[in-house]
Structure formats: C-alpha cells, structure tokens
N, C-alpha and C positions, 0 to 999 in steps of 0.2 A: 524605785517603786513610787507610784502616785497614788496616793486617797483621795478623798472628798468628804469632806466634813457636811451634813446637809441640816439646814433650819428650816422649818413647818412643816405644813400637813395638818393632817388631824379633820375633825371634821366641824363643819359648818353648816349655818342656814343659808337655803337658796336666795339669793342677792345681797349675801355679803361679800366682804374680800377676804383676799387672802395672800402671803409672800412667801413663796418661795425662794431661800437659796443655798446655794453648793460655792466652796471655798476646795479648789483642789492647793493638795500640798504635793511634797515631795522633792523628788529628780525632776524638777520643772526649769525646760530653758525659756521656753515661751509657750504659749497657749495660743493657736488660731481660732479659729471655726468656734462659738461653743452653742449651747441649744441645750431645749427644754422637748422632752418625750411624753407621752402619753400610752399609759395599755389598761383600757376598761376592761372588767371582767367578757368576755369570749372573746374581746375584738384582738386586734391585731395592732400591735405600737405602732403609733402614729406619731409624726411630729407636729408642735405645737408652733416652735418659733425656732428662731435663731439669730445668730448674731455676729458680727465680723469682725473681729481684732478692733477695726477703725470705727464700728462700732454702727454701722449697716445694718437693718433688722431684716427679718423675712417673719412671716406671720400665715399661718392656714387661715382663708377667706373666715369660717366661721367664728375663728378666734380673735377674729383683729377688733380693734376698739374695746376688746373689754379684758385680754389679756397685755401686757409691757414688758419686753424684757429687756436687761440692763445690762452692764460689766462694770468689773471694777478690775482694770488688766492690773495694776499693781499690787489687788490682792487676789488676782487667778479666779475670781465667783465671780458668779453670771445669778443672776435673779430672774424672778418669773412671778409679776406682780398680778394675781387675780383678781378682777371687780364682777359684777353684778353673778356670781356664781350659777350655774343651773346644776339639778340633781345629772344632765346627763356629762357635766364634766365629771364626776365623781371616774377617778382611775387611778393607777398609778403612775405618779411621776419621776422620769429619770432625767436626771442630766448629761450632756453629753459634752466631749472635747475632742479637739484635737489636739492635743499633745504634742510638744516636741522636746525630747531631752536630753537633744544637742544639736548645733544647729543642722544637721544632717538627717536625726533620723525625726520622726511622727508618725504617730500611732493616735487611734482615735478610743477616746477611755469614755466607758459609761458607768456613771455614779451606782449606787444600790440606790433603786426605789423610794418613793417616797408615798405612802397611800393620803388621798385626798378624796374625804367622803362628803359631798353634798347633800343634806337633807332637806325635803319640801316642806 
C-alpha cells in the first residue's frame, strides 16, 4: 500500500507564494514520472508540471516561470513551489506518481487533494 503524506495549501494573497509537497511512503521500489495536478471549481484536472526521476521538468506554458517543481528521489516527494500567485490558480491540487513496487510492476498513484485558495 502507498500513502502520501501532503504539506500546504491553505489560502493566500494574490502575489504571494506558496509550497507545496507530497512525501509518498509505503511498498515503494522506486518512484518514476511524478507531477503536480490542478482541478478548479467546474474545470477539469489539469496538469501543472512534472518531473522525471533524473529530474527533467515539463511545465504548462501558463505556468512556467512562476511555478518550480522539485524531487527529493531519496525521500519519494516531489514539490510544487508557487510565486507571484493569481486568484485564477485557486484549485485543488493533486499529486501524482508513478509507482513501482517491484521492479516489474507500476502503477500510477494520485495523492488526495490539496485545496489552494487565492484571494485578490
């Protein structure tokens, strides 16, 4: 079984920051892929970023320069450092991985939510 312990959220004023992160435990052989989600109230989960074992990022155009995200492979969390906030990131965010826990199988786990509310 894998968890994920998650730190932040909460809410803030528009153009502060903010850190997000997720520490998975468990049946963990190794962790590839991992990433940071997004799902505003009616919209549809989006992704924000992500990141590659070796440590590769990929970023949504809107989001690059003012979002960061990080790993820490030897403690399995992945970060999701926010700067200059806008009321329209306020959503929830998920973490996400890919899991392997053995070197055979992977499976891709998604953290519980984390709400991040932006105020003007």
């Amino acid at each position: 079984e894998v968890s994920c312990r998650r730190l932040g959220g909460g809410l803030v004023q528009a153009g502060r920051s903010l850190k997000l992160s997720c520490a998975a435990s468990g049946s963990i052989f190794r962790i590839n892929d991992m990433g940071w989600y997004r799902q505003a109230p009616g919209k549809q989960r989006e992704l924000v970023a992500s990141i590659a074992r070796g440590g590769s990022t990929n970023y949504v155009h809107s989001m690059k320069g003012r979002f960061t995200i990080s790993r820490d492979n030897a403690k399995n969390s992945v970060y999701l450092e926010m700067d200059s906030l806008k009321p329209e990131d306020t959503a929830v965010y998920y973490c996400n991985a890919d899991v392997m826990i053995n070197k055979d199988y992977e499976f891709n786990y998604w953290g519980q939510g984390t709400l991040v509310t932006v105020s003007s």
